[in-house]
C-alpha positions, 0 to 999 in steps of 0.5 A: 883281252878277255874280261877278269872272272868275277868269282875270283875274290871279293874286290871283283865280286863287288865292283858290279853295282847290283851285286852292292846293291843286294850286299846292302840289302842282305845287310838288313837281314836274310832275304829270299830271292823274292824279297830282293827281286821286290825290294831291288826292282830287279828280275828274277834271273838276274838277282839269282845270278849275282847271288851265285857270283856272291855265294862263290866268292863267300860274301853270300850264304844260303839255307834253306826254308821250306821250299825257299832258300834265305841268304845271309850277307857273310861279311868275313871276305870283305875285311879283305877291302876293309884293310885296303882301303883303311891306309885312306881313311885319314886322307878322306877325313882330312879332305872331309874337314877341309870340305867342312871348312870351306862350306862354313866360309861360303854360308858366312859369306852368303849370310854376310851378303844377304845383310846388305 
């Protein structure tokens, strides 16, 4: 079966970790290409592809600098993800404070057991 395209949508363009990771880092601020091959430990090439897959999709904006091109995260096309995943955010902050609940049980119990 062939692969879904990753310049379909959002939710694709971001399920590859390299492009999340340079959507983090765009998230700081413009970059040029460089910046994020320095900053990611990334070669060259390969930022410049997933920076097209972002820039297709919308997460990416580029303009012009001289002779260099700044990308800017765009944010708009991530709500699309942002309203999916919302209907969890309670589920997870509940699980979050039972987390929290049995973590405190467990350092009472080791300072309790360190009293002996």
């Amino acid at each position: 079966m062939a692969r879904a395209a990753t310049t379909t949508d959002a939710f694709n363009a971001v399920a590859e970790p390299r492009r999340r990771q340079i959507i983090d880092a765009l998230a700081g601020g413009e970059r040029s290409v460089n910046e994020l091959v320095a900053e990611l430990d990334l070669a060259q090439p390969l930022v410049s592809k997933h920076l097209r897959v972002l820039r297709e999709v919308g997460l990416v904006e580029v303009r012009e600098e001289g002779r260099q091109r700044m990308y800017r995260l765009n944010g708009s096309p991530l709500k699309s993800i942002y309203d999916w995943v919302r209907p969890f955010e309670h589920t997870w902050a509940t699980r979050f404070e039972r987390l929290d609940a049995v973590l405190e049980e467990l350092k009472e119990q080791e300072k309790d057991d360190g009293d002996d």
